[in-house]
N, C-alpha and C positions, 0 to 999 in steps of 0.2 A: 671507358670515359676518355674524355680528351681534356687538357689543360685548358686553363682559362684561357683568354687573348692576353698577349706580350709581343713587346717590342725588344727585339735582339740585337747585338752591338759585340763585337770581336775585337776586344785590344789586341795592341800591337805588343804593350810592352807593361812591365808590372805599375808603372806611371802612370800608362794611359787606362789599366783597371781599375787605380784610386781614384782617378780625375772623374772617370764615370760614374765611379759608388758616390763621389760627392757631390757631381754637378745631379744624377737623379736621385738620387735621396734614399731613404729609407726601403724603399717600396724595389728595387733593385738589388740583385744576388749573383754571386760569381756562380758560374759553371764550367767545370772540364769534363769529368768522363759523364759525367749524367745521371750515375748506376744509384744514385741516393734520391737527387732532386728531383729528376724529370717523375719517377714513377709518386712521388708525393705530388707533383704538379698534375698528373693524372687521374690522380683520385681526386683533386681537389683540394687536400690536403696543405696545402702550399699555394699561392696565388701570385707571384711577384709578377709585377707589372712589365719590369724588365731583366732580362738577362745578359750577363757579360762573360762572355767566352774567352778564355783565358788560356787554351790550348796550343793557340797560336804563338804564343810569348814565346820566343828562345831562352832557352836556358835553364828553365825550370824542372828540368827530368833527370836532374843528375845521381846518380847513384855514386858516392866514393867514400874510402876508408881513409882516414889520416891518426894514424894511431891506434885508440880502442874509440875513436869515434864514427860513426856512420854518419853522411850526412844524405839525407834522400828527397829530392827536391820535389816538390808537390803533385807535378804531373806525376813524376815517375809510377809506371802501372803494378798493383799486385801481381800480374804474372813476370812483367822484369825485374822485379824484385824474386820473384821463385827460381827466376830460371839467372841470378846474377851469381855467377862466377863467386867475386869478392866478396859476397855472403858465403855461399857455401865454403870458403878457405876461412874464415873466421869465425874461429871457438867459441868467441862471446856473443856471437850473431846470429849463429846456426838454430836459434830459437826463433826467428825471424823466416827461416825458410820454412821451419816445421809448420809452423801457424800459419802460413799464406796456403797452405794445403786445404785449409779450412772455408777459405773464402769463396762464397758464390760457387760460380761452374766458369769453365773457360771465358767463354763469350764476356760476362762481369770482369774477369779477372784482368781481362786484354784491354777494358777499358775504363775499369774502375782504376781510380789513381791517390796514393799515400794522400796525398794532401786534401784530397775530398772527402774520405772515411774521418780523418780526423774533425776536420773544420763541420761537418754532419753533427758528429758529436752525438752518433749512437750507442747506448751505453751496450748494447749487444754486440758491436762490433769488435772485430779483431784489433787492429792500429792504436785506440787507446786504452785498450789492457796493454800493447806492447809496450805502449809509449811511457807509461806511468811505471808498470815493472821494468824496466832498464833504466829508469829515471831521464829519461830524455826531458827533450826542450824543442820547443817552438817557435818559430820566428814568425813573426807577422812585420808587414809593412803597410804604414799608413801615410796619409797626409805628414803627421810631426816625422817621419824618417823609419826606423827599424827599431824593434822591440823582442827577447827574448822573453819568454813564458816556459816555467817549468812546467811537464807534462802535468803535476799532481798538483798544481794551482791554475791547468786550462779549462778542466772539464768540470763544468758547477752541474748538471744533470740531464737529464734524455735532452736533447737537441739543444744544449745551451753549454757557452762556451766562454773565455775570456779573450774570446776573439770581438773586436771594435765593427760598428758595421759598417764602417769607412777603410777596414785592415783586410789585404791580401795575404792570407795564409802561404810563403813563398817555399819554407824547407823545413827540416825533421832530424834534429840530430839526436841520434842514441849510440851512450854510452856502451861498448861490450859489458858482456855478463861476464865476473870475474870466476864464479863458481858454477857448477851444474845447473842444466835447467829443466824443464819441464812444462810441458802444455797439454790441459787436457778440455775438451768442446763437447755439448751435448746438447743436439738439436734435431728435431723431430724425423728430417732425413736429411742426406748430403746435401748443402747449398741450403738450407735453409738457414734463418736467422739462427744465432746461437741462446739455448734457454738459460745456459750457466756454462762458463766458463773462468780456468783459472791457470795461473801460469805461477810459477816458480823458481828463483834461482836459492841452492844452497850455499851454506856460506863457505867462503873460499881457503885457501892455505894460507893465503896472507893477508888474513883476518878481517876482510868486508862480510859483511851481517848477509843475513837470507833479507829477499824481500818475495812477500805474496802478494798478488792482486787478483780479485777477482770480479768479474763482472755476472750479473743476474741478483746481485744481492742486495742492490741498491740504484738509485737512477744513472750514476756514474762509476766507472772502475773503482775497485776501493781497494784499499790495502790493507793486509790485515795483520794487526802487530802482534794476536797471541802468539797466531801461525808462526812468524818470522820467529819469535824469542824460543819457539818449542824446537823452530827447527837446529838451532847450535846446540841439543841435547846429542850426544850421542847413542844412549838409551832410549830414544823417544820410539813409543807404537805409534799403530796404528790408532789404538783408543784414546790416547795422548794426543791426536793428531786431530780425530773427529773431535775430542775435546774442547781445545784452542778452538778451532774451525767456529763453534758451539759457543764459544766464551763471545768470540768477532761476531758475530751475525747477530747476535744478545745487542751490542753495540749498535749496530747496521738498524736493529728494528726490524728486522727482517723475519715475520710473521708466520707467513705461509709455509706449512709443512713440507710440502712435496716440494716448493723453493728450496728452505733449507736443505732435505735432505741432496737434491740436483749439486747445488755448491758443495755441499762438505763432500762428495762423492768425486768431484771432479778437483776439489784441493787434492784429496788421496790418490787420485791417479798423476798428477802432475806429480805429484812430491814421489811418486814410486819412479816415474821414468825417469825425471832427473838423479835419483839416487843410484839407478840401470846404468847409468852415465858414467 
């Protein structure tokens, strides 16, 4: 199938994206690498009248470290994100290069970009499990100026977001992981969407808590508090572990057998290789 008819429009700059989202309205949506929108545009899926191409903007692809903070500008692609240096040198970040392994196949990864996986706001996706587990933040810019969004008050469910529809999603700051981590994906074959996945950090030497999050259990990444409280045991199993997982998903609503069992399977693998760590 082919998309609807739309009228296309390339900013210059992250100004001249707002000015467009506001002077055409509603019916108008940012696009950079494509790898989300275009193929819902082609089902039909998606209908926007116009599109505003944002690839052009300088500035937006930055990848750097200042501190334990990453900052990764929207363009920036999941493969330069794989293949970026300053990740791989950073302990709290190396969970970031693990998971971009996951994503799509080359061709997507070269043009898929941080800030379009997010602003999507697929709860299958990889960027907002990361972004919730690291506890990152958001920046958007709109009409009123610039706005921070914690990652775990952006994503309200499958394609909805606390992104404004006047706001350019511009960068991506995640916090390093203070303690071990872990990532575990299962999906039907490589590059396919993910059915359950879940990630991991253990809690540190200098006493920051575990955090889990998992995605497939609900319409948005969730976090899950038994899992996090079970993981500062040092005694804790396996069975203690499917447990908690068991206790969270009770909470989640999360119905479906063969669901639950996908998550609690891939909590137990993330928490094994982080612990390998």
């Amino acid at each position: 199938m082919k998309p609807a008819p739309f009228e296309y429009h390339r900013a210059a700059s992250v100004e001249d994206a707002i000015s467009l989202l506001v002077a055409l309205g509603d019916e108008a949506k940012i696009v950079a690498g494509g790898q989300s929108l275009v193929p819902m545009m082609s089902f039909r899926l998606a209908r926007p009248e116009h599109l505003i191409d944002i690839t052009g903007v300088p500035g937006l692809d930055e990848v750097s470290l200042d501190g334990r903070d990453l900052t990764l500008g929207a363009l920036a692609t999941h493969q330069r994100v794989l293949e970026s240096e300053t990740i791989r040198r950073s302990r709290g970040h190396r969970i970031i290069a693990t998971t971009m392994r996951h994503v799509g196949h080359l061709p997507i990864r070269a043009r898929g970009t941080v800030g379009g996986s997010i602003a999507h706001a697929d709860g299958s996706a990889e960027w907002p499990l990361l972004a919730v587990l690291l506890g990152g933040s958001i920046v958007a810019q709109g009409p009123g100026g610039e706005r921070e969004i914690a990652a775990e008050d952006f994503f309200f469910g499958l394609y909805t977001s606390a992104l404004e529809p006047q706001e350019v999603l511009t960068r991506v700051v995640l916090p390093g992981a203070s303690g071990a981590t872990g990532f575990a994906e299962y999906g039907l074959r490589h590059g396919d969407f993910a059915l359950a996945s879940a990630g991991v950090v253990l809690p540190s030497p200098e006493g920051r808590g575990a955090r889990a999050v998992v995605s497939g259990a609900a319409p948005a990444p969730a976090r899950l508090p038994a899992v996090e409280q079970a993981l500062s045991r040092e005694d804790l199993t396996e069975e203690d572990l499917r447990a908690a997982t068991s206790a969270d998903l009770d909470t989640l609503e999360t119905e479906d057998d063969y669901q639950r069992d996908l998550v609690t399977t891939m909590v137990t693998r993330a928490v094994q290789e982080a612990r390998g760590r």
